[in-house]
PDB file of N, CA, C and O in Angstrom:
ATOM      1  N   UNK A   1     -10.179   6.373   6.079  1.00  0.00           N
ATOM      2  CA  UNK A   1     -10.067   7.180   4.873  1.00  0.00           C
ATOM      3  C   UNK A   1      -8.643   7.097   4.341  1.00  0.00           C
ATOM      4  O   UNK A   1      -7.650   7.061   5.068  1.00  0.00           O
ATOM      5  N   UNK A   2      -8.628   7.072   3.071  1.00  0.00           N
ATOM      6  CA  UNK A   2      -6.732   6.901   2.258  1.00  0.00           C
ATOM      7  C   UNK A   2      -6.115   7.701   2.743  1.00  0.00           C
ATOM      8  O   UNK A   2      -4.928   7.619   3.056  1.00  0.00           O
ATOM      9  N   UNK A   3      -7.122   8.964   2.932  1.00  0.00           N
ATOM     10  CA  UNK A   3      -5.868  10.285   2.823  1.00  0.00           C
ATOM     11  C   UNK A   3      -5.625  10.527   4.171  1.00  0.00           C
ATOM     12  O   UNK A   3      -5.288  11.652   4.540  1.00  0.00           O
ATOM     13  N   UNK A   4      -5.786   9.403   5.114  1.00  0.00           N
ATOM     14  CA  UNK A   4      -4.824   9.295   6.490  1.00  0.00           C
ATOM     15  C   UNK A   4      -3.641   8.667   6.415  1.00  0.00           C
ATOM     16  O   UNK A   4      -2.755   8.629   7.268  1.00  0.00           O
ATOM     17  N   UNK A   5      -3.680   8.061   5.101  1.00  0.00           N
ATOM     18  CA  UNK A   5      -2.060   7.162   5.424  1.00  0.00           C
ATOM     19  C   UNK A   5      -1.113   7.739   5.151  1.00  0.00           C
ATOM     20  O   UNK A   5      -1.132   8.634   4.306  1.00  0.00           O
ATOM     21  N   UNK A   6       0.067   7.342   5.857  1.00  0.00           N
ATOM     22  CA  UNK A   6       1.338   7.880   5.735  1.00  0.00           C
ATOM     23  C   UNK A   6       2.453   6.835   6.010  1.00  0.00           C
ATOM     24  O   UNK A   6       2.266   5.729   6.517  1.00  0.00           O
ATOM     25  N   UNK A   7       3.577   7.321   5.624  1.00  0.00           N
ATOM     26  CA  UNK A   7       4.894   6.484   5.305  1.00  0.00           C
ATOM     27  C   UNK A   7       4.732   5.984   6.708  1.00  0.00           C
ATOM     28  O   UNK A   7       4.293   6.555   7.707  1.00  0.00           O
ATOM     29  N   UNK A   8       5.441   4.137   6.438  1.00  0.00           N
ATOM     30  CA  UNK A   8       5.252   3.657   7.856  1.00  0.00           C
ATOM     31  C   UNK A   8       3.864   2.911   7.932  1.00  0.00           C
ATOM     32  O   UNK A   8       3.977   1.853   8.552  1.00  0.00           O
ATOM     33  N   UNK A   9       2.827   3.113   7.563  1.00  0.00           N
ATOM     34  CA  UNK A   9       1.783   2.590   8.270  1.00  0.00           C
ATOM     35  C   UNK A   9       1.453   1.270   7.643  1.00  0.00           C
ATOM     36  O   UNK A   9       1.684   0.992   6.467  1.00  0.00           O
ATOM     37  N   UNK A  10       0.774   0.312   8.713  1.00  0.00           N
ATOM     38  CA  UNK A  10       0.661  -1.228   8.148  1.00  0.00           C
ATOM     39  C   UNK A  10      -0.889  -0.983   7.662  1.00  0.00           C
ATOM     40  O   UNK A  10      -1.806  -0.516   8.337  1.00  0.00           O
ATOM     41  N   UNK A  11      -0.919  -1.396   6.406  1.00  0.00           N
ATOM     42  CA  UNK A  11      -2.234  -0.880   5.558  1.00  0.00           C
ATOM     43  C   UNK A  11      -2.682  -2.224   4.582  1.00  0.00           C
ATOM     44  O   UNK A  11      -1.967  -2.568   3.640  1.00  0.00           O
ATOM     45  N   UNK A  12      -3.554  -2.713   4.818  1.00  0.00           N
ATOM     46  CA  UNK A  12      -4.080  -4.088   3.965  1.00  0.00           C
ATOM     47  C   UNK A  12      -4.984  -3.169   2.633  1.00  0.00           C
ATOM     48  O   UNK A  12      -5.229  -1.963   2.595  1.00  0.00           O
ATOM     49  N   UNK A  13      -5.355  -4.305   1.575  1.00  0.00           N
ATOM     50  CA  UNK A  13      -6.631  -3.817   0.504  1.00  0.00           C
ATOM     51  C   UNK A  13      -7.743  -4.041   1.477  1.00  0.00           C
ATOM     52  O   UNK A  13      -7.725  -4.717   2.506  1.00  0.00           O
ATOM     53  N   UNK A  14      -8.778  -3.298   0.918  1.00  0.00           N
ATOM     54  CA  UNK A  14      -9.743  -3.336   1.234  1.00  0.00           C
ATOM     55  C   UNK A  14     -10.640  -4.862   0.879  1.00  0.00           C
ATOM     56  O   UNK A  14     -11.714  -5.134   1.415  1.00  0.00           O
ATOM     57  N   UNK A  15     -10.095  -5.547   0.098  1.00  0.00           N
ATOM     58  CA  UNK A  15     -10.695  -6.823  -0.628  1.00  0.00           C
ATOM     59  C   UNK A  15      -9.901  -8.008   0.359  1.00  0.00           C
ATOM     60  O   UNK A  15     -10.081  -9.211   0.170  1.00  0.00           O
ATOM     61  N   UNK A  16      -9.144  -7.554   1.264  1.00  0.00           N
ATOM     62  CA  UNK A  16      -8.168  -8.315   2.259  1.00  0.00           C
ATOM     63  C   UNK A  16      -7.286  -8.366   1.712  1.00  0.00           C
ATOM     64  O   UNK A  16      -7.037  -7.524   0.849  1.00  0.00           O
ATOM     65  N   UNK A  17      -6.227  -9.663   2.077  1.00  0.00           N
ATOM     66  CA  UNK A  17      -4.851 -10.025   1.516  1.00  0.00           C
ATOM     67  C   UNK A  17      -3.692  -9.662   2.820  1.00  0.00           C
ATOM     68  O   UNK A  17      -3.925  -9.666   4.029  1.00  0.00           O
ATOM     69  N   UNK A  18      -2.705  -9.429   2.284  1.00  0.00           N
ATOM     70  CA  UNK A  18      -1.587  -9.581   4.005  1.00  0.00           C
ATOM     71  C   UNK A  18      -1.470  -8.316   4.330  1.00  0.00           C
ATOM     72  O   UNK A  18      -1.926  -7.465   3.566  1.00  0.00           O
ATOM     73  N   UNK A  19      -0.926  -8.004   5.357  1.00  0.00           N
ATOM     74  CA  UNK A  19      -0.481  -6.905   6.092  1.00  0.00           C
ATOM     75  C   UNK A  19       1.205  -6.103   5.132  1.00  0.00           C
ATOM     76  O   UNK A  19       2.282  -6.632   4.857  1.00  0.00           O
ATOM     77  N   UNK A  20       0.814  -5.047   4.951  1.00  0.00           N
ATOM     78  CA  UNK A  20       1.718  -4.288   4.084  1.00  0.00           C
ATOM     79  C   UNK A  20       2.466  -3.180   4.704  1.00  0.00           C
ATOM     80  O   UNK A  20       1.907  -2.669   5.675  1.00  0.00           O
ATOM     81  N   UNK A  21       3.640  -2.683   4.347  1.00  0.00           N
ATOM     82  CA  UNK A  21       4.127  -1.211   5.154  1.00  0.00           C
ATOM     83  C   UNK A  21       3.734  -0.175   4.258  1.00  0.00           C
ATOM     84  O   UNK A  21       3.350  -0.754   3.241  1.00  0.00           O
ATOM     85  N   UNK A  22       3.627   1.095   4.105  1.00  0.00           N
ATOM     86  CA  UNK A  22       3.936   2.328   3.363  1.00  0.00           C
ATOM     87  C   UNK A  22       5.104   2.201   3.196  1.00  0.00           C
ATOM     88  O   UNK A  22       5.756   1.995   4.220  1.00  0.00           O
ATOM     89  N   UNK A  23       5.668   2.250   2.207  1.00  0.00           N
ATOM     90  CA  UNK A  23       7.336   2.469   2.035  1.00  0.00           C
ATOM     91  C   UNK A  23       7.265   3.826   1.260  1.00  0.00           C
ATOM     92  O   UNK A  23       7.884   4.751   1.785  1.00  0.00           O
ATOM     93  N   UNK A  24       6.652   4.067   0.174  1.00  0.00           N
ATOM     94  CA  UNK A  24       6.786   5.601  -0.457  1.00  0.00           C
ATOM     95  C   UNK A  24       5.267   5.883  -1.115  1.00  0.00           C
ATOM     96  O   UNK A  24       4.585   5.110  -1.788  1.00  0.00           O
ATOM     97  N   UNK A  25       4.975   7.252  -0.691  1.00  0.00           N
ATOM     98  CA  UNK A  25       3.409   7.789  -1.259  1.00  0.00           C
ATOM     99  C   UNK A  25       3.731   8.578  -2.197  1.00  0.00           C
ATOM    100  O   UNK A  25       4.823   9.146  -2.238  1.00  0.00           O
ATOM    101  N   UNK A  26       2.782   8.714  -3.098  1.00  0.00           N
ATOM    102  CA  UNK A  26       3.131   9.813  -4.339  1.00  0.00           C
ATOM    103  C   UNK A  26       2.187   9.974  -5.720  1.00  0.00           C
ATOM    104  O   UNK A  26       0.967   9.856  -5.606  1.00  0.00           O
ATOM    105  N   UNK A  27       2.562  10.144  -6.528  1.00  0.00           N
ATOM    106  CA  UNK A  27       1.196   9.836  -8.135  1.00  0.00           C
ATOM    107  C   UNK A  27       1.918   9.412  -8.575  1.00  0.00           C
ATOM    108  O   UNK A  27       3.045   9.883  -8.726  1.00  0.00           O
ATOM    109  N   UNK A  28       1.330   7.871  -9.110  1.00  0.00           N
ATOM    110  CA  UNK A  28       1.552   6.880  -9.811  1.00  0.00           C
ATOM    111  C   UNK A  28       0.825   6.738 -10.895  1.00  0.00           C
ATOM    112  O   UNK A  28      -0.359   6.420 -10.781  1.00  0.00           O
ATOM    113  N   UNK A  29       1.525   6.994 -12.410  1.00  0.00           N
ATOM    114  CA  UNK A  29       0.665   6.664 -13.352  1.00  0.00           C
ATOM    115  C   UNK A  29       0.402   4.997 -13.720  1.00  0.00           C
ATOM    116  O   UNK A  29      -0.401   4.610 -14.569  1.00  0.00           O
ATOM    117  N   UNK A  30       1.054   4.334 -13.088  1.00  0.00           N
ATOM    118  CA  UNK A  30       0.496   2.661 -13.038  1.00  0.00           C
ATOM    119  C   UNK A  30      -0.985   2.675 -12.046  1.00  0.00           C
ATOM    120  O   UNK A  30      -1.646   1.642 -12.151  1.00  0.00           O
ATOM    121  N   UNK A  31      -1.507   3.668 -11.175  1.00  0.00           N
ATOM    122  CA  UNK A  31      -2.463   3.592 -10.879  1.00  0.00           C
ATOM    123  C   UNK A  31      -3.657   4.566 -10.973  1.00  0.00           C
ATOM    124  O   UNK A  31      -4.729   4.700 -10.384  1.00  0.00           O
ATOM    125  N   UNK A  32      -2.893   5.284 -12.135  1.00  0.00           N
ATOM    126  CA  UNK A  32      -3.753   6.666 -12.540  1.00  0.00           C
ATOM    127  C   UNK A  32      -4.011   7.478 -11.376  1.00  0.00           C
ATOM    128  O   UNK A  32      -5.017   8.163 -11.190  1.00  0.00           O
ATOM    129  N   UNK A  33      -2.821   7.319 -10.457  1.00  0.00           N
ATOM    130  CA  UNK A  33      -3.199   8.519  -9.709  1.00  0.00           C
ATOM    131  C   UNK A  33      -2.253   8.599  -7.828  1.00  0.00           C
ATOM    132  O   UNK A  33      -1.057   8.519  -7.547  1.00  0.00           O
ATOM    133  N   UNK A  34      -3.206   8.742  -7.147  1.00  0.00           N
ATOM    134  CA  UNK A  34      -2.411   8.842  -5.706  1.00  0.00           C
ATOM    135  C   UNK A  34      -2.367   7.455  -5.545  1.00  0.00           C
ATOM    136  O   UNK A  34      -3.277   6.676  -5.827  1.00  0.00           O
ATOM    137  N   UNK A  35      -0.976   7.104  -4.956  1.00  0.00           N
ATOM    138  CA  UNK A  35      -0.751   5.619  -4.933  1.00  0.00           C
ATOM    139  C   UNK A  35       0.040   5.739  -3.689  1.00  0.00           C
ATOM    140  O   UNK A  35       0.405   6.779  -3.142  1.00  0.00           O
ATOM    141  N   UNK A  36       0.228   4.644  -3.364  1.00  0.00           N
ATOM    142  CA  UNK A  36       1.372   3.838  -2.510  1.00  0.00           C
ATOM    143  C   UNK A  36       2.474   2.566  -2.464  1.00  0.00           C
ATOM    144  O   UNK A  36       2.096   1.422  -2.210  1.00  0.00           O
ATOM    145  N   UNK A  37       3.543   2.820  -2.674  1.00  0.00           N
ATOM    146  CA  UNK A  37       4.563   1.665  -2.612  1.00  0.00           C
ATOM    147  C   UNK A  37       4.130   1.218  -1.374  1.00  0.00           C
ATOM    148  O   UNK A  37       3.980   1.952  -0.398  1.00  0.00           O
ATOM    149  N   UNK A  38       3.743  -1.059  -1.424  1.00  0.00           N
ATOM    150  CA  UNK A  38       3.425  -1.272   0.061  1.00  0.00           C
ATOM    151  C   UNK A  38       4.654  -2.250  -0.370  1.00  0.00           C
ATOM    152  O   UNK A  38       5.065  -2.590  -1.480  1.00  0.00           O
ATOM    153  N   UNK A  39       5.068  -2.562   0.932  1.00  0.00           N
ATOM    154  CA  UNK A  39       5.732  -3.781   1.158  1.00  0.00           C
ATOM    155  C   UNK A  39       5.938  -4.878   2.018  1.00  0.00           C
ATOM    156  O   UNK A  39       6.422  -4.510   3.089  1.00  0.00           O
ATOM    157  N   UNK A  40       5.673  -6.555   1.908  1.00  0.00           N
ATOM    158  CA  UNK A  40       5.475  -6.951   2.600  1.00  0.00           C
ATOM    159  C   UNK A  40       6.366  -8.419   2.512  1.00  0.00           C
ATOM    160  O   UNK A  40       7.318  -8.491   1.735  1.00  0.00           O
ATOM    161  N   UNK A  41       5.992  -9.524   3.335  1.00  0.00           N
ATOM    162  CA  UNK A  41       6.843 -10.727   3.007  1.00  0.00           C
ATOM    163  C   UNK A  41       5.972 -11.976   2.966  1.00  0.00           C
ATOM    164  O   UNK A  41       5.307 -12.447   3.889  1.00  0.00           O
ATOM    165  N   UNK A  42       6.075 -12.322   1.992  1.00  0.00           N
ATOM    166  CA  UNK A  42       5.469 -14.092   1.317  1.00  0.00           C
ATOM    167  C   UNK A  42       6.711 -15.287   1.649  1.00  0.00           C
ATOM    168  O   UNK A  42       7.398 -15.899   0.831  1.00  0.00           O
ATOM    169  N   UNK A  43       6.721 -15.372   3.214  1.00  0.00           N
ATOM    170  CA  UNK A  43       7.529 -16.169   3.752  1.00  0.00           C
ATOM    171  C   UNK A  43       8.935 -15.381   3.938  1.00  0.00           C
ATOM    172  O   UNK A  43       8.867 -14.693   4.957  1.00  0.00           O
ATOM    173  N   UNK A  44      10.156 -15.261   3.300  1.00  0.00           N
ATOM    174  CA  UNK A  44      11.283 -14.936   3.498  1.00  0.00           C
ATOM    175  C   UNK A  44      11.411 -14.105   2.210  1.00  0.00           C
ATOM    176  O   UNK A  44      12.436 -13.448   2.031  1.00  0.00           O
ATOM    177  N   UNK A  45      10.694 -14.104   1.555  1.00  0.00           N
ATOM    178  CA  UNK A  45      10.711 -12.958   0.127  1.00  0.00           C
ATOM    179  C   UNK A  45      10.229 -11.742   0.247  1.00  0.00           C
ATOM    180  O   UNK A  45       9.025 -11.692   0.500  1.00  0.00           O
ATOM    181  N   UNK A  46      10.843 -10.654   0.135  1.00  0.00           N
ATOM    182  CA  UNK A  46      10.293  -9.728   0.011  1.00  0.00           C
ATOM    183  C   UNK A  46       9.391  -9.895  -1.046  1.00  0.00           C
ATOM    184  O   UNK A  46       9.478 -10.723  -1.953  1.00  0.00           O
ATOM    185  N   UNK A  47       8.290  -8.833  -0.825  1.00  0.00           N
ATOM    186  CA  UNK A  47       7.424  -8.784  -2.223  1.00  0.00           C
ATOM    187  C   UNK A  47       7.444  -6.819  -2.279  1.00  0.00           C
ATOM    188  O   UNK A  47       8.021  -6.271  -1.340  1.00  0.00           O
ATOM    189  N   UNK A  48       6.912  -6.064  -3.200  1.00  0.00           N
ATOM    190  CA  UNK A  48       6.440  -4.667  -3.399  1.00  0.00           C
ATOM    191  C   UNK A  48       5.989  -4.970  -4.710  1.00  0.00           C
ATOM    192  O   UNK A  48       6.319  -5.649  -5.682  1.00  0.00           O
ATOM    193  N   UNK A  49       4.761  -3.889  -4.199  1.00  0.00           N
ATOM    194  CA  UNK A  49       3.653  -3.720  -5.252  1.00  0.00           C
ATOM    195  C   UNK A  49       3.268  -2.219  -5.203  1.00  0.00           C
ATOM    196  O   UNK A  49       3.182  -1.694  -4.094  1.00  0.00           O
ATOM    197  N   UNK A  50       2.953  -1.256  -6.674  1.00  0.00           N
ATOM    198  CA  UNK A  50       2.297   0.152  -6.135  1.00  0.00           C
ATOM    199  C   UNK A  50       0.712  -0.357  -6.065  1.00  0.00           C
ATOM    200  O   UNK A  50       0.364  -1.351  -6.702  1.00  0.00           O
ATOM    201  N   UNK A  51      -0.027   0.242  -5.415  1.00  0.00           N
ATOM    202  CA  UNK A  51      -1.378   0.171  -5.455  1.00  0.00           C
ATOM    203  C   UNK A  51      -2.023   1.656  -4.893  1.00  0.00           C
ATOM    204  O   UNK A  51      -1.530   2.410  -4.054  1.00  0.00           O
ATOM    205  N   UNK A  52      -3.605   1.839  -5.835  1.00  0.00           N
ATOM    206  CA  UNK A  52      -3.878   3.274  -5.562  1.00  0.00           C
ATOM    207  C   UNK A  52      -4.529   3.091  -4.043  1.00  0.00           C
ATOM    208  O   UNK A  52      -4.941   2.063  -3.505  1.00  0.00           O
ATOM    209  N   UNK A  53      -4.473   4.501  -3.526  1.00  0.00           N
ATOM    210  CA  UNK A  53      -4.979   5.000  -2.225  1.00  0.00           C
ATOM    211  C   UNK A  53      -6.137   4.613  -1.692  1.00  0.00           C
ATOM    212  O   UNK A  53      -6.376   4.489  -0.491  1.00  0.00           O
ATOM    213  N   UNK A  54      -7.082   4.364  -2.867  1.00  0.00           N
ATOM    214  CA  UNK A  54      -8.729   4.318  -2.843  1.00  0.00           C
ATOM    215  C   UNK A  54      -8.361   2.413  -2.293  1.00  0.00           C
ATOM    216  O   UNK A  54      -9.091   1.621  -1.695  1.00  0.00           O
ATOM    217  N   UNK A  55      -7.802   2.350  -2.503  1.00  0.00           N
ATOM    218  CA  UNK A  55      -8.022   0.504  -2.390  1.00  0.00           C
ATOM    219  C   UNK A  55      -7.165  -0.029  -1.013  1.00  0.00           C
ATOM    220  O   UNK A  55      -7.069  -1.219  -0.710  1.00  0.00           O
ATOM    221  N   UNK A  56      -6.584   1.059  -0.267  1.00  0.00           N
ATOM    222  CA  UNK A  56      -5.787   0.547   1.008  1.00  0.00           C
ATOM    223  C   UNK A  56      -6.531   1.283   1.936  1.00  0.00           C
ATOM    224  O   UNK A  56      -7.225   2.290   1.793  1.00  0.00           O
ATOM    225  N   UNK A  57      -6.168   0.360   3.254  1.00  0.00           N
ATOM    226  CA  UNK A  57      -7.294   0.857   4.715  1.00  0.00           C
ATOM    227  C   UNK A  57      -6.260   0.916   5.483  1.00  0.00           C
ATOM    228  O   UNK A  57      -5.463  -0.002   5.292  1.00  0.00           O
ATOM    229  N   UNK A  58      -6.019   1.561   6.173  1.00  0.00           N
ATOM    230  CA  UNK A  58      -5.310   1.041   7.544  1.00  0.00           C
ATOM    231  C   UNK A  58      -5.872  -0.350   8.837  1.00  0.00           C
ATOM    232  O   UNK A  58      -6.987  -0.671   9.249  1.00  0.00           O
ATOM    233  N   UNK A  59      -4.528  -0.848   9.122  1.00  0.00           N
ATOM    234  CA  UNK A  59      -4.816  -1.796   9.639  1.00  0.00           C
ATOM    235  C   UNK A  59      -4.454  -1.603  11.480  1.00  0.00           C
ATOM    236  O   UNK A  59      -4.693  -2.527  12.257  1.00  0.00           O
TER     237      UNK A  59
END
C-alpha cells in the first residue's frame, strides 16, 4: 500500500523500471496530489523524478 512509504525506502513503479530512494514525500501539484521525490542512478548520473503515491510499491 503507498501510504506505507516513507523517506528512505527503495520503491520501484508499479509498471516496473529501476530501483528508486524516497528522498522527500509531500503534495505535489505536478502529480495532483500525494507524491514522492524518488531518486536513482542511470549509470553514474544521478536522475530525480516526482511521481504520485498511487504508482510506487515498495521494493
Amino acid at each position: 500500500m503507498s501510504s506505507d512509504i516513507k523517506l528512505g525506502d527503495v520503491v520501484q513503479l508499479k509498471s516496473g523500471g529501476p530501483k528508486m530512494t524516497i528522498q522527500k514525500l509531500g503534495t505535489f501539484t505536478t502529480v495532483g496530489g500525494p507524491g514522492a521525490v524518488c531518486v536513482w542512478f542511470d549509470g553514474s548520473k544521478e536522475q530525480k523524478q516526482v511521481f504520485a503515491l498511487v504508482t510506487l510499491q515498495k521494493i
